[in-house]
Each structure stands twice: as structure tokens, then as C-alpha cells.
N, C-alpha and C positions, 0 to 999 in steps of 0.2 A: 492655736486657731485665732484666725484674726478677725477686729469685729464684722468685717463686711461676711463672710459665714456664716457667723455664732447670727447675722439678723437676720438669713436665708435661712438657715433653721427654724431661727422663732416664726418668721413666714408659714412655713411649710409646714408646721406644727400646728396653728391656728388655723389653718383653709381645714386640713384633717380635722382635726379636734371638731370645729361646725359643722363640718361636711358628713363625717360617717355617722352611721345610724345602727339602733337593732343591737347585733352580734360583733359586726363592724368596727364599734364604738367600744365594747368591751373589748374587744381583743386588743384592739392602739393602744388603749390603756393597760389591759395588762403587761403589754410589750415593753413600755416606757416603766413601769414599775419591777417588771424582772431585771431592766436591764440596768435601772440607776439601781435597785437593792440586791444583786446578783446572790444564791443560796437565803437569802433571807424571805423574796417575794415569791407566796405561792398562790394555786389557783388550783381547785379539782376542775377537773372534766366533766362535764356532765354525764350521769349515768342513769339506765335506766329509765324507768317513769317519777324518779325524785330525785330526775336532774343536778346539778351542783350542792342541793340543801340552801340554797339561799346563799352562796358564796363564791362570789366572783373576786376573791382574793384575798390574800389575806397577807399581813408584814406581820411576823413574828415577834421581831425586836421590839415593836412599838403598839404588840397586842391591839392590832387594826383589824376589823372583818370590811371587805367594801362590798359595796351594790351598785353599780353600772348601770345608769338607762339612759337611751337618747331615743326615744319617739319619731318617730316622722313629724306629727305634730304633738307639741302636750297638750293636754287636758288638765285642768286643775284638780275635778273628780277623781280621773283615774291616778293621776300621781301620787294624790293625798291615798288614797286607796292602797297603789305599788307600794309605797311606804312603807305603810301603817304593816301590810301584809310581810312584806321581806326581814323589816327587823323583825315582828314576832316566828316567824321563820324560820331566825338565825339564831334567837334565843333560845326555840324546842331544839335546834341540833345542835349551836355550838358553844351554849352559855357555859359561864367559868373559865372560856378559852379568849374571849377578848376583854377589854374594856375601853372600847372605842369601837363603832360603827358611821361609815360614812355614806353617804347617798352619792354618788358621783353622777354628776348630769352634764349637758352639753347646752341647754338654753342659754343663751345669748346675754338676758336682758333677767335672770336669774329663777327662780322658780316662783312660782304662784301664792298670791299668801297666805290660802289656808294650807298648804304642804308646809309652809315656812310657820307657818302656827303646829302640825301634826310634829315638827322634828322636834319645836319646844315642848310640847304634850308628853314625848314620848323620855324625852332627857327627863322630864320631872317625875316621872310615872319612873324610871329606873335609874336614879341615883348614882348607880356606881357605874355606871357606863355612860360615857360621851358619846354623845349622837348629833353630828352634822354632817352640812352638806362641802361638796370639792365641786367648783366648777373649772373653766381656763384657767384662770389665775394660779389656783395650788396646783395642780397637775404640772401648771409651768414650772412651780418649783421645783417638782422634780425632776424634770427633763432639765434644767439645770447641771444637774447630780450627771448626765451621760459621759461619757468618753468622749474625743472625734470618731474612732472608728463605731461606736454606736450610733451615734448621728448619723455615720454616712448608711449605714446599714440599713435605719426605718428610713430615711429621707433623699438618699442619693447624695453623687457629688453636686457642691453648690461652689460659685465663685469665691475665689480667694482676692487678695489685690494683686499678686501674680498672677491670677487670671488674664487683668484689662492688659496688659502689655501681649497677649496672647492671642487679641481680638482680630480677625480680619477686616480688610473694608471688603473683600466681597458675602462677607456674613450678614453684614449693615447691608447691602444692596440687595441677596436674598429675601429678607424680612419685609423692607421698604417696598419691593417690587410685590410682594403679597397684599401690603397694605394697599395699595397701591390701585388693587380690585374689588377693594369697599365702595361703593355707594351711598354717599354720605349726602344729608341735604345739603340743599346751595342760603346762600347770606347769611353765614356766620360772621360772629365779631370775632377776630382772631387777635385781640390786643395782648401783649405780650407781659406774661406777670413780673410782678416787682420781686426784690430781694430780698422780702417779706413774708411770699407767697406761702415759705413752711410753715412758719408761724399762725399765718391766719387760718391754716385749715386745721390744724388740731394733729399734723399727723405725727405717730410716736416717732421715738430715738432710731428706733429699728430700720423704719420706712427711712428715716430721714440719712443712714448709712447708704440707704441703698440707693437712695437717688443721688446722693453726693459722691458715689463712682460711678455713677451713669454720666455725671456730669462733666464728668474729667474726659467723655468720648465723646460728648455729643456732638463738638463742633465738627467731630466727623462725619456726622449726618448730615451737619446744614452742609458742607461741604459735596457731598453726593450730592443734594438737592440742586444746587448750583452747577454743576457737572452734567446733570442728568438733561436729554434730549426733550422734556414735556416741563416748561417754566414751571406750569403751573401744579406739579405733583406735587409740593410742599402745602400750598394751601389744600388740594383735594384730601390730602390724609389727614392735614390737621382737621379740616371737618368734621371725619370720621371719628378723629378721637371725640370729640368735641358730641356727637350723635351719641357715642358709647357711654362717655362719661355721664349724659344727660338720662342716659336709661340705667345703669348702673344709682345716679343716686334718688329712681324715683323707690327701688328696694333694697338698699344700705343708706344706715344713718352713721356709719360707721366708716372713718376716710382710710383705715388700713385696709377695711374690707373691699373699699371702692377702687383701691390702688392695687392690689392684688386682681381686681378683675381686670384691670389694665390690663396685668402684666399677662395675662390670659389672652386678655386682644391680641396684644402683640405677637405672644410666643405660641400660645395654643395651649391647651389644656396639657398634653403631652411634652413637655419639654426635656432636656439632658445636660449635654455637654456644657462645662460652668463658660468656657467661650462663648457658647449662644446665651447664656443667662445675659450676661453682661452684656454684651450686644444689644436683646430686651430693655437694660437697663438705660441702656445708651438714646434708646430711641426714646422710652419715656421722659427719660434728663430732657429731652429738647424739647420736644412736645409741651412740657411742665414749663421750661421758660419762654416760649412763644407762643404758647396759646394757651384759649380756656379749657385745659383737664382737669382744673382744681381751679379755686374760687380764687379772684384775686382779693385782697387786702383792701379796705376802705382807704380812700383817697381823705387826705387832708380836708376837714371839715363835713366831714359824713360819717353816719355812724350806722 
């Protein structure tokens, strides 16, 4: 697998991971842990009126019991609560079978501090059992651990660098002629970012593959643009991004999140074939070095 994939995964791995909720959220999860611990990751079904027993999975080899939750919204109450309730829980059903217990959640911005005080409470109250919490970050460890044919499995196929040689220009003309029916305000500054512009936004290694094979196509867009019978369809779409990205970071503070919903502008919520990914990708590369979709870089003597 080469890296422009393995960071279409880690993409598509993070929108999920925030995105689902409920049942939703344990199930990705356990998906990703059967398939990186294959005969070792188990999960009961829930049965009856006493459901699971407080066990939404379990790793044998590493005497792990986990607990699953993603909220619509959290509550600090009710999570310290879900807590407190779940490991005693798993203690009346499954004590002397672990000694580890995890909270797995999906908050963003981490859990609340009196939960984050209830996990320490409860580590010191039972001794022989580790008790914390898994957000993104460890989960990603294990998704890690996948195969490629695992990957393609939960995630679909995603471009490879044999992909861009596979690209059409009339895929690029497709997209652009979509965008093309935005309605973006009028008097944007459309100045064109420096060779800095990754840097100054903060955005990770991953994002930062993925726009540098976008990059390798964009001069195909500017070139459509130039080609194209309305001069001015290049500045109407760059608007447009320029509208989105403005609304996009008035609710992420987070610039993979914000770049991901790019990628959404562009392609749609539904996208497929790794030739249209790259395509998307193509169109964002150019966007990102001509106009404002991301911040530029302080100019020499400003801070």
C-alpha cells in the first residue's frame, strides 16, 4: 500500500470515528477490532432484557473488557453516571475474567473532568484492574494492525498513485461544471497562497499527502479554466470555495476536519471510483494554491 491510500484510510477512518453514534459507533468499533485481532476480538449480542451484561467486547489475549459510547451530545452527568454504572456492571458479570476495562468514546476535545476524575476513582477503588479511557488516537492504533483487503472492506477503494495517471480531463470538467452552479458571494480577495501555506495551517502529514497528489493535476484545472467558454468561471468557483471554507471554520477548529469537508464540497458526501477521488483532489491542489481555502502564512514583518 502506498502512502497516498494508507492517508485516504486514515481520512475515512476519522470522518466515521466523529460521525457515528449510538450503536453505529460500537459496531465500527468492534469491526476494526475483529478484524486487526481476528479469533482473539469477541463481542456477545445482546440478549434478552440483560442485553450484552455490560460488554461490548472483549480481547482475550490482553484480558480487555470495552464499553462503547458516542452520544449525540455528552453530558458530563450522564457519562460520569454511564461509567460509574457499566464497569460495576462488568464487575457483577465478568470479574476474574479481565483486568483491564476501557471506556471507548468518540468526543473530540476528550471527556468531561469529572468522568476523567470517576475513571481515576474507580482505578483506585479496584486495584487489580486498569480502568481508562480509548479515544481516536488508540483506536487508530489499531486500525494500524488492518490488512489492505480489510481496509478496502470497511472503507472502500481509495486512490493509489496509479490512480492519477488514470484521471480523465473530462472527470475534471464534470466536477468543475457542478461547481460551477454554486452561488458564492461577489468581492472576494482571491490572492494566491505561498509555498508555506501547509505549514501555516497546521494541517497533518496525511492531509498534507493528499493535497501533494492533487497537486501533480491541478495545472489541469487551471488549464480547463482557460479553455472554458465563461473567462470568468475560475474566479466564480474560487468564491465558492472561499463561502464554504468560511462556513466550515465558523464549526471546526480542526483544519483536517475543515479539509475533509472540502473534500465533501467537491465530490459529495457519496463518492467511489479512486479516479474521482483524485480528481477531487486535483481540484482542491488548485483552489489551495490560488485562493483563500486555507489561511495564508504571515507576510514578512507581521505576526
Amino acid at each position: 500500500m502506498d502512502g497516498l491510500s494508507w492517508a485516504y484510510y486514515e481520512t475515512r477512518f476519522e470522518r466515521d470515528f466523529y460521525r457515528k453514534m449510538g450503536t453505529e459507533f460500537q459496531a465500527f468499533f468492534c469491526e476494526i477490532m475483529k478484524r486487526g485481532h481476528p479469533g482473539d476480538f469477541t463481542f456477545p449480542a445482546p440478549w434478552g432484557t440483560e442485553g450484552d451484561l455490560k460488554n461490548d467486547g472483549f480481547l482475550k489475549s490482553e484480558r480487555t473488557l470495552f464499553q462503547a459510547y458516542a452520544p449525540e451530545r455528552m453530558e458530563e452527568k450522564k457519562t460520569v453516571d454511564k461509567i460509574e454504572k457499566d464497569f460495576n456492571g462488568a464487575l457483577k458479570h465478568w470479574k476474574g475474567r479481565f483486568d483491564k476495562w476501557v471506556f471507548v468514546h468518540n468526543r473530540r476535545s476528550g471527556l468531561p473532568p469529572k468522568a476523567v476524575s470517576k475513571i481515576i476513582e474507580l482505578n483506585e477503588a479496584q486495584p487489580d484492574i486498569e480502568v481508562c479511557e480509548w479515544g481516536c488516537p488508540e483506536v487508530h492504533q489499531r486500525l494500524s494492525k488492518l490488512s489492505p483487503p480489510d481496509l478496502l472492506s470497511l472503507f472502500g477503494e481509495v486512490p493509489s498513485r496509479r490512480t492519477s495517471r488514470r484521471v480523465s480531463f473530462n472527470k475534471l470538467r464534470k466536477i468543475i461544471s457542478s461547481l460551477s452552479r454554486q452561488k458564492p458571494s461577489p468581492d472576494q480577495d482571491l490572492s494566491p497562497p505561498s509555498s508555506e501555506k501547509l505549514d501555516a495551517n497546521g494541517l497533518s502529514d496525511k492531509v498534507r499527502v493528499l493535497l501533494k497528489a492533487g497537486m501533480s493535476l491541478s495545472a489541469q484545472v487551471g488549464r480547463l479554466f482557460k479553455q472554458h467558454y465563461d473567462p470568468n468561471l475560475g474566479d466564480e468557483i474560487a468564491q465558492a470555495f472561499k463561502e464554504e471554507y468560511k462556513r466550515l471554520r465558523k464549526t471546526e477548529d480542526d483544519p483536517d476536519q475543515i479539509f475533509q469537508g472540502l473534500q465533501e464540497f467537491v465530490g459529495g458526501l457519496a463518492r467511489g471510483e479512486p479516479e474521482y477521488e483524485v480528481t477531487v483532489l486535483a481540484i482542491l491542489a488548485y483552489f489551495f494554491e490560488q485562493c483563500d481555502i486555507f489561511e495564508n502564512p504571515p507576510t514578512e514583518g507581521t505576526s
